[in-house]
VOKE-964908 format. One line per field, with one value per residue (C-alpha): residue number from 1; x, y, z. Coordinates in Angstrom, 1 decimal, padded with zeros to 4 digits. Each point is the difference from the previous one (the first is absolute). Layout:
# residues N
k: NUM  ...
xx: X  ...
yy: Y  ...
zz: Z  ...
***
This chain:
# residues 223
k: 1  2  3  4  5  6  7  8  9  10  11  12  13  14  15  16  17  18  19  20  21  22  23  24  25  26  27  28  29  30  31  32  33  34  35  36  37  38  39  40  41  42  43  44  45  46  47  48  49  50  51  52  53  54  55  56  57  58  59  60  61  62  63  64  65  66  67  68  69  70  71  72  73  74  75  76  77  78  79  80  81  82  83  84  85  86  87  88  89  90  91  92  93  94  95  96  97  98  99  100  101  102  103  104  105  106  107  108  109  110  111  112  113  114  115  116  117  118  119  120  121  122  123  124  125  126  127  128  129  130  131  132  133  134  135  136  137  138  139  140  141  142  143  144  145  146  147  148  149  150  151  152  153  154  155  156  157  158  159  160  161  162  163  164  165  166  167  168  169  170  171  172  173  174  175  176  177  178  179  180  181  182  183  184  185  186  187  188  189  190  191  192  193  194  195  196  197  198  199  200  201  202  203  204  205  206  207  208  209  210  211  212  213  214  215  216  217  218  219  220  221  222  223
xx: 140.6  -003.7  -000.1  -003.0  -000.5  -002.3  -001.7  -000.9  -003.4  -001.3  -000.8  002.7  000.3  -001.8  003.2  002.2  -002.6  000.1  003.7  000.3  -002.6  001.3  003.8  001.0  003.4  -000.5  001.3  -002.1  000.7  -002.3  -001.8  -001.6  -003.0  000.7  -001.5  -001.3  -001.9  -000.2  001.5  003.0  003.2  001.2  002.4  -002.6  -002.3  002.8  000.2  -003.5  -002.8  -002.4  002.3  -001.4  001.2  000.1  002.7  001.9  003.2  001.6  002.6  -001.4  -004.0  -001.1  -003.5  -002.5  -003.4  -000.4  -002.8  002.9  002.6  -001.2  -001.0  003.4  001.8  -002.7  001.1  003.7  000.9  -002.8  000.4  -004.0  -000.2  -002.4  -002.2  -003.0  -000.1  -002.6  -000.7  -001.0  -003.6  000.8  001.8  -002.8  000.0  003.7  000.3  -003.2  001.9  002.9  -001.5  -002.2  002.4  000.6  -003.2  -002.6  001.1  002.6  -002.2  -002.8  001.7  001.4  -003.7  -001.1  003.2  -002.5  -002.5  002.3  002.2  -004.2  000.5  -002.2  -003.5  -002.9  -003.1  -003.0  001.0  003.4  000.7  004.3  -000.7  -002.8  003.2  003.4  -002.1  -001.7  003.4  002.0  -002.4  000.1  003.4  000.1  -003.1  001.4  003.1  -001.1  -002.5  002.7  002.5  -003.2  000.5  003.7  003.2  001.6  -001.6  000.4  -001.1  002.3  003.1  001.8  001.1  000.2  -003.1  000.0  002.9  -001.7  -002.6  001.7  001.4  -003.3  -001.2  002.9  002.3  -002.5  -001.6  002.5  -001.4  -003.5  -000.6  -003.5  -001.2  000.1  -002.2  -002.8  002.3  001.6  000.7  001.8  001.6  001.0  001.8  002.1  001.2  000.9  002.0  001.6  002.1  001.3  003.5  000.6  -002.7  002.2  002.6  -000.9  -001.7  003.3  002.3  -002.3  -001.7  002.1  -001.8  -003.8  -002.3  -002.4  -003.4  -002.4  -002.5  -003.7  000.3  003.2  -000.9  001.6  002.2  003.7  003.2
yy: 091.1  -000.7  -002.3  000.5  -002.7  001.7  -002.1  002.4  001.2  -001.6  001.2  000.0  003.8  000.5  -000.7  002.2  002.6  000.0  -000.5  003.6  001.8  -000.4  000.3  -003.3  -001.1  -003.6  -002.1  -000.5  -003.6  000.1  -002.8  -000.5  -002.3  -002.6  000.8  -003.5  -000.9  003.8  -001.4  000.8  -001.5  -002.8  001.9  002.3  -003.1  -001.7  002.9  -001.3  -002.6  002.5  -000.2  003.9  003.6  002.3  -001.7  002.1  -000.8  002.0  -002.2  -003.6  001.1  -001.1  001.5  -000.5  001.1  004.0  001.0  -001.5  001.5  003.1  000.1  -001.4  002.4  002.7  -000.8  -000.9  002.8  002.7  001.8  000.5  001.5  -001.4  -000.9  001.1  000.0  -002.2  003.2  001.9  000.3  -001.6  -003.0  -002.7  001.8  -000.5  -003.7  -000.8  001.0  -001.1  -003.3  000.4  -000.5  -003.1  -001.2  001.1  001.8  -002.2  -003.5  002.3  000.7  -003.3  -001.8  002.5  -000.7  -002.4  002.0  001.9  -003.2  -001.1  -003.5  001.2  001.2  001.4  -002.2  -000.1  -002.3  000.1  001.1  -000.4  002.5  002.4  000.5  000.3  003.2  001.3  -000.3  001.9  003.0  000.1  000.6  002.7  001.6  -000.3  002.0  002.1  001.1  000.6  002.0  002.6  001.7  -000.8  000.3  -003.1  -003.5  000.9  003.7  003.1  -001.8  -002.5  -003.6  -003.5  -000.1  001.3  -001.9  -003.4  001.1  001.6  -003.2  -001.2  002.9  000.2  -002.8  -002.9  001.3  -001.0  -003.2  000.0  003.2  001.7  003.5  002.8  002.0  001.9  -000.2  003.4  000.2  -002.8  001.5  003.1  -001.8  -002.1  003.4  001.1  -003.0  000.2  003.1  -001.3  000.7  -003.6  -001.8  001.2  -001.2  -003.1  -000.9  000.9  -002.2  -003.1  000.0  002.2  001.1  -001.0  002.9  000.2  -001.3  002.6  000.7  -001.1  -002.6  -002.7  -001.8  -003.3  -001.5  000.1  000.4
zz: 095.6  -000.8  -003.3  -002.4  -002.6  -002.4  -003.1  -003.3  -000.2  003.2  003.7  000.9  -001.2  002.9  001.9  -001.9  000.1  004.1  000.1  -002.2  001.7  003.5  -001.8  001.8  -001.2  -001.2  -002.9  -003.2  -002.0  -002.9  -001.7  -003.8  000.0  -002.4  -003.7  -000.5  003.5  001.5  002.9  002.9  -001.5  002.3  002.0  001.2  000.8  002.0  002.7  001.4  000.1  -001.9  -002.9  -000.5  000.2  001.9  002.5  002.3  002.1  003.2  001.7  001.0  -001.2  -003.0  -000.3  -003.0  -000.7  -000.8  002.6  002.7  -001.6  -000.2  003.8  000.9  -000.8  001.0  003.2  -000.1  -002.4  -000.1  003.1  -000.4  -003.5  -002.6  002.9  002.6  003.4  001.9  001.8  -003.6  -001.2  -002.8  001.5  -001.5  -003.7  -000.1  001.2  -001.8  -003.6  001.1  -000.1  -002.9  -002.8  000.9  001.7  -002.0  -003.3  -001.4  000.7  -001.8  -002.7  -000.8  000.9  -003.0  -002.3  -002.0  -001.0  -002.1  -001.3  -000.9  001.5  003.1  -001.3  002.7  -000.4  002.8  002.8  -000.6  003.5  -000.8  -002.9  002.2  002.7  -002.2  -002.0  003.3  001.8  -003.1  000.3  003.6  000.1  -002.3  001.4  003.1  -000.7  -002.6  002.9  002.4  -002.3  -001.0  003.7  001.0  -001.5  001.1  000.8  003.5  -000.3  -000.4  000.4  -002.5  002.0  -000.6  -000.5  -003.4  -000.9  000.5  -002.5  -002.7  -001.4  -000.6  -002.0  -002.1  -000.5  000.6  -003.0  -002.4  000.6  000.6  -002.1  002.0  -000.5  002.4  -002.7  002.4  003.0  -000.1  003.3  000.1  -003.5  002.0  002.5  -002.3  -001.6  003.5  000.8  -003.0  000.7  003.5  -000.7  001.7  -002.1  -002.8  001.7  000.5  -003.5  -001.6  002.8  -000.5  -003.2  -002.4  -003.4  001.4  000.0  002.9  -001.0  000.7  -002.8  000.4  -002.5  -000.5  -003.7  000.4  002.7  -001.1  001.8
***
């Protein structure tokens, strides 16, 4: 039976998200981030060298990293749901976001983490300050754009794409608490993830008691 290893209030909900949504039968081991360091307790850091959630195991694999993951067991356990074919129109949109979460957005968003803690301050020639704010908006422009004329990341229908990306707009915000205030497309979409019966699901499996993060404005990180 497929093994997820799932840290609190980290991407690995991702995991637990996919694993409900295609109704794989898999076996969830839960982990609290320590209080004093915020970090993966050492029995979670011992299953691989990234000392990180998410970390899956099926028989003799041992796979980390959630953009692999979550492609793994597209393919061993998805029986082509959640994804497009490379014969669909919209084959680039969906590998493009599938992708984006962890290409693009969530670098972005941690490259602009400073300007709200105030330790990183735009100032003319400041080229590492000019990128981390241009980068931030991108993102958002880039998928509040796309979410004002489809449904989904990938167009009308709901795949792994979206579930790559969610994370970032809610959950990574406990931590580096940025507004969505103006991006109501983006707003929309959150309350249509939201009632997925297995985003429900999987919130409450992997991180009982934390309310999805999906007003425009978060006041101050917290846990």
């Amino acid at each position: 039976m497929l093994t997820l290893h799932h840290l609190q209030r980290s991407q690995s909900e991702r995991i637990v998200w996919l694993c409900e949504e295609l109704g794989v039968e898999y076996e969830l081991k839960t982990y609290p981030r320590d209080p004093k360091t915020m970090q993966c307790p050492p029995e979670l850091q011992a299953l691989h060298p990234t000392k990180a959630a998410p970390v899956i195991q099926d028989g003799g694999v041992t796979l980390a990293e959630s953009g692999a993951i979550v492609e793994y067991i597209l393919t061993k356990y998805g029986h082509g749901k959640l994804c497009i074919s490379p014969e669909a129109r919209n084959y680039a949109d969906y590998l493009y976001f599938l992708h984006f979460g962890n290409g693009y957005f969530m670098p972005a968003v941690l490259g602009y983490a400073p300007y709200l803690r105030g330790t990183l301050v735009y100032s003319e020639g400041n080229l590492a300050a000019f990128f981390s704010n241009r980068s931030f908006k991108q993102a958002l422009q880039i998928l509040d754009d796309r979410l004002q004329t489809n449904k989904w990341l990938a167009g009308d229908e709901f795949t792994a794409a979206d579930i790559m990306n969610v994370f970032v707009l809610t959950t990574v915000r406990l931590f580096v608490p940025y507004s969505l205030e103006g991006r109501d497309a983006i707003l929309a979409y959150l309350e249509r993830v939201t009632k997925r019966e297995a985003y429900v699901r999987a919130m409450a499996k992997g991180d009982p008691g934390l309310a999805p993060v999906i007003a425009a404005k978060v006041a101050t990180p917290g846990m």
